[in-house]
Structure formats: C-alpha cells, structure tokens
N, C-alpha and C positions, 0 to 999 in steps of 0.2 A: 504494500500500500504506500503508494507515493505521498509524501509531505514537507510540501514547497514552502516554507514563508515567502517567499520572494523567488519571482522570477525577470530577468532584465532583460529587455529588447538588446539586439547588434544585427548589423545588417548582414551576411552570410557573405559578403564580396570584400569585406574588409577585413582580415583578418588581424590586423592591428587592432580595430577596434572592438574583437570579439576576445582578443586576447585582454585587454582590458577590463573589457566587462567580469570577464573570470576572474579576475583578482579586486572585485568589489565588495566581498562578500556576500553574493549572493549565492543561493542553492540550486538556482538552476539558469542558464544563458538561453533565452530565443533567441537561435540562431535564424533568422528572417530570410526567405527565402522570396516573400510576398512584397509588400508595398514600399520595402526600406531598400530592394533593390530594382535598378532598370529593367524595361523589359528586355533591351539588348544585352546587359551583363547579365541576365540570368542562367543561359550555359554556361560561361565561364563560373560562377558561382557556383552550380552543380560540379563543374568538375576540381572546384578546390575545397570540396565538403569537408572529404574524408579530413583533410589535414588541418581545417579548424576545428573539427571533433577532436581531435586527438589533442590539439591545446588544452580545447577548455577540458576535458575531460583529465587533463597531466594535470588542473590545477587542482584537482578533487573537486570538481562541477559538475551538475549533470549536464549533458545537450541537449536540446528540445530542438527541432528542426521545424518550424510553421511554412507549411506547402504551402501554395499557391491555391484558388478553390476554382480555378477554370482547370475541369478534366484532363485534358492535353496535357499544363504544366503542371496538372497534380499528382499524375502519374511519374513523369520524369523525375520530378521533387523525391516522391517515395523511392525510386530507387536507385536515388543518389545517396537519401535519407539514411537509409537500409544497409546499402555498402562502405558508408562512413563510419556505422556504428554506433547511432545517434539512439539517446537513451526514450526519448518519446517523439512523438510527432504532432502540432500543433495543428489543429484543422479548423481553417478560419469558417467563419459566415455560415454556421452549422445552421440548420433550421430543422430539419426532419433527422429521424433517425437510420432511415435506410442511408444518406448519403454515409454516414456514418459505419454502418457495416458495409458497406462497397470498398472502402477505407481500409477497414480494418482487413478482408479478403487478399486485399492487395499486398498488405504487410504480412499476410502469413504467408500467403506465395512466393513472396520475395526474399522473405525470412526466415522461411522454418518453423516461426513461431513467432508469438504476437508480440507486438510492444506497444507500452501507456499509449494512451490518446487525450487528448486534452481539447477540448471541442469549446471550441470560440464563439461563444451566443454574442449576436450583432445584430439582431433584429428582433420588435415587437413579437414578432411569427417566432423566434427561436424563443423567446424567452417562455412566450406561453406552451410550447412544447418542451420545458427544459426537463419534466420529470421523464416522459419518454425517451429523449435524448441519453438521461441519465442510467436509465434501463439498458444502455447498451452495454454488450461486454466489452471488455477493453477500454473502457473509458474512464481514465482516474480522475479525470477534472472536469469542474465547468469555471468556465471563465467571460466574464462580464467584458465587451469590445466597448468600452467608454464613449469614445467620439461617431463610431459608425448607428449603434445606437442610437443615439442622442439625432444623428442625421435623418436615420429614417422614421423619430420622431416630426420632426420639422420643427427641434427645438435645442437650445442652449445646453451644453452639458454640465446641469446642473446638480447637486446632492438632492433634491427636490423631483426630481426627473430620476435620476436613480437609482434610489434611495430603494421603490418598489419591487424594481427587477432584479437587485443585488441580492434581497430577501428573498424571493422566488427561488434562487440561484442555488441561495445557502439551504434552503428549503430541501430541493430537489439533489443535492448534495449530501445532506445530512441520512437523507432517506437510506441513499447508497456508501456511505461511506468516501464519499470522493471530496477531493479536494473542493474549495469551493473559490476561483481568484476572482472575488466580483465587488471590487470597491468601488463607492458612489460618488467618486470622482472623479473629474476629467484629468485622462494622464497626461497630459500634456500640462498641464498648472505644474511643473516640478518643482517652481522655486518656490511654491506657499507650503514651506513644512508643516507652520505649527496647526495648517487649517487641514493636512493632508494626513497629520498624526492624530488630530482631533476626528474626523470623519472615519479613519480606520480604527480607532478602541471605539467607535460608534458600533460601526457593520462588526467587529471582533465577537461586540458583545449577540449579537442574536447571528452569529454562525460562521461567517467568513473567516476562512482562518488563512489565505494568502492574500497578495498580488501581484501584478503585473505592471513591470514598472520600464519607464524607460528615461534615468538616470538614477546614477549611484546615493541621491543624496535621498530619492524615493526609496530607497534597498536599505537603507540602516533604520527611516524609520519601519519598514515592514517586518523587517527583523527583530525588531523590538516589540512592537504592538503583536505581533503573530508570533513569538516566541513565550518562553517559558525564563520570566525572573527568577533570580536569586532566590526573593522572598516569596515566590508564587511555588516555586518549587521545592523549600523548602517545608511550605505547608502542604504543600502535596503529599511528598512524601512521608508526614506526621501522619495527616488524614489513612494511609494506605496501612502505615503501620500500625494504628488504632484499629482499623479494621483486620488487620489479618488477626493478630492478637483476640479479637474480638470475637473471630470465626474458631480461631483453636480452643477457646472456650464454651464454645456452640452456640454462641450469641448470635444474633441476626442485628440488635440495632447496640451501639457505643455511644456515649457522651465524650464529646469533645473539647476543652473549655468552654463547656456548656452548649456546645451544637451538636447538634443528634448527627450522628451518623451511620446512616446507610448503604446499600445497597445502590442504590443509584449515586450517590455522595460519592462512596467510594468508588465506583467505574470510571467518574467524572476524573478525579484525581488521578485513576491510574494509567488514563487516557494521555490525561495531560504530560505528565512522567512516560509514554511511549511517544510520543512526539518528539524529544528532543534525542 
C-alpha cells in the first residue's frame, strides 16, 4: 500500500531538473510526460526515461511516470514507463473507470505484472464517478487536478470550489484504502505557505492525507501536515501500548489519562504508526 505525503511535479525532458526534484525531500517525483513537456520533445523524452528513473530512484525516491491521456501517446508513455522501471504511473483526466482498466491491461502486458496507478480526477464527471474509479484494481490513489478542475468548472480555483470535491476524493479513498492527493488548493499559489499549510491541516483533518505539489517549498509543508510529529507519535504509540497491554488482560476498552480507549482508538493510532 502506497503512502505518498508528497508528491513533486519535473518535466520528464529535463533531467536536471528531475534530479533536483529528488533531492527535495519528497516521496515520490512526477516524472511529466504530459503538459510540462512539448509535443515535439516528447520522443526524445520517452527515450531518456529509463535514465531519469534511475536518478531519482539512486536518491531513494519513488518514480511516478504521468502519461499523456491521448491513446496514441498513452501507449508509447507506458512502454517507455514500463522499461525504465518506473515505480507507478500517473493517468491524467481519469473520468470512467474502464479507461482505467484498459491502463492497467496494458501494464500487465508490458510488465508481467501490474504496477500502482494513480488516476488524476480533473473533471466534474470524474469527480462524481470517483468511488467507481476507486473500485478499480491497481489503483493506489486518487488525486485532485487543481487548475483543470476549476477550468471545466468555468471558475477560479478557489478553496470554496474545492473544498467539495477534495472531500469526495478523501471519501472514495478512504473506502479503499488509497491514497487520497486532493488538496483544495490551486497549485500553482506556491508562494502563499502559510494559507497552503492552513488549507492542508484543513483537508488533513476529514481525510487527505497527501499532495501534489509543484515546488519544493509546497513538499516540506506537505511533509509536515501529512506526516507523523514527534509528539503525535509519540502519543501514538502510548495509545497502542495501552491497548495491547489492555488486550493481554482480556480487556476490550482502557482509560487513558482519562480517554477511553478502544478498538477503533487504537486502529486509528496504529495506522498512524504504519504510515511513517
């Protein structure tokens, strides 16, 4: 089970600047296959996949490879993807879930065997489909497209706009255990920290637990708000040991400096403790 705090856009042609991205501290590189490169460098780009995978992946990064959603270059994408060694594949402008198993078909044939999917909800239509979406196998994430969104509302991307569909996301996320990157704000704002660190312990709090970021100063705070504190996990791990203790005694429910703890209490905690 994949667990991104943060994931950072690099455009797939630049390998400078994907080398970069991997030493930001983030958990995983979009390696951009799609709108961060031309359409004329996008074979050149296919054929120096392998050897940005192999960077970011020397920095202890994952790769995420985001294809292209026109068939033609969505295919080529996967099996440049595939032979580079790319630890998932980003599939933008998801809206149904068949396009989505056609996807995946492709990567087992190409593969041997599957690998993560991470399906890019960017429209009204995907988002109201996103529990189906989420029912697909192979799909570790759902992830919130900010600005295209907000486009094929015919409105501002605002936290107000959403704010909704981020919920949806975490929603349909939760159900499956998938990751959830759908913060209610436009990624492009990268210089307003403290309103970008505010609105993610927002979405934190009813379910999102990454995002998707495209600069390094968005990645330290998503690392923080989507990671596990000091002091969070230290209480974490009190809560677990109260509870096991608690079950070697045949107990079911524990007082905690005076919090009941349960069964649900404790899952929560030892969730949080498999996260990091």
């Amino acid at each position: 089970m994949l667990r991104w705090r943060s994931m950072l856009f690099a455009p797939a042609d630049n390998a400078g600047r994907c080398a970069k991205a991997a030493r930001a501290g983030v958990d995983a590189v979009i390696l951009d296959l799609e709108d961060a490169v031309a359409p004329g460098a996008k074979p050149t780009a296919r054929a120096a996949l392998a050897g940005v995978v192999a960077d970011v992946r020397a920095q202890g990064v994952a790769a995420t490879v985001r294809i292209n959603g026109a068939w033609m270059m969505a295919v080529e994408d996967l099996r440049a993807a595939v032979s580079a060694g790319a630890d998932a594949i980003m599939v933008p402008k998801v809206e149904c879930p068949h396009d989505l198993c056609v996807i995946a078909a492709m990567v087992a044939e190409l593969r041997g065997a599957a690998l993560p999917l991470i399906a890019l909800i960017e429209s009204p239509l995907g988002v109201a489909r996103a529990q189906a979406i989420a029912d697909v196998p192979c799909v570790a994430g759902l992830a919130l497209g900010t600005e295209d969104f907000s486009l094929a509302m015919g409105v501002e991307p605002s936290p107000a706009v959403l704010d909704l569909p981020a919920r949806q996301l975490a929603l349909a996320a939760a159900g499956r255990g998938l990751m959830a990157l759908a913060l209610p704000f436009s990624i492009a704002r990268f210089r307003e920290e403290e309103a970008y660190r505010a609105i993610a312990g927002e979405a934190a709090a009813y379910g999102v637990n990454g995002a998707i970021c495209i600069h390094p100063k968005q990645v330290a705070v998503a690392n923080e708000v989507f990671g596990l504190s000091p002091a969070a996990r230290e209480e974490a791990e009190r809560i677990w040991a109260a509870w096991e203790e608690a079950r070697a005694q045949g107990l079911s429910v524990v007082s905690l400096d005076g919090r009941m703890i349960d069964l649900p209490v404790a899952e929560r905690a030892r969730k949080a403790l498999a996260r990091q």
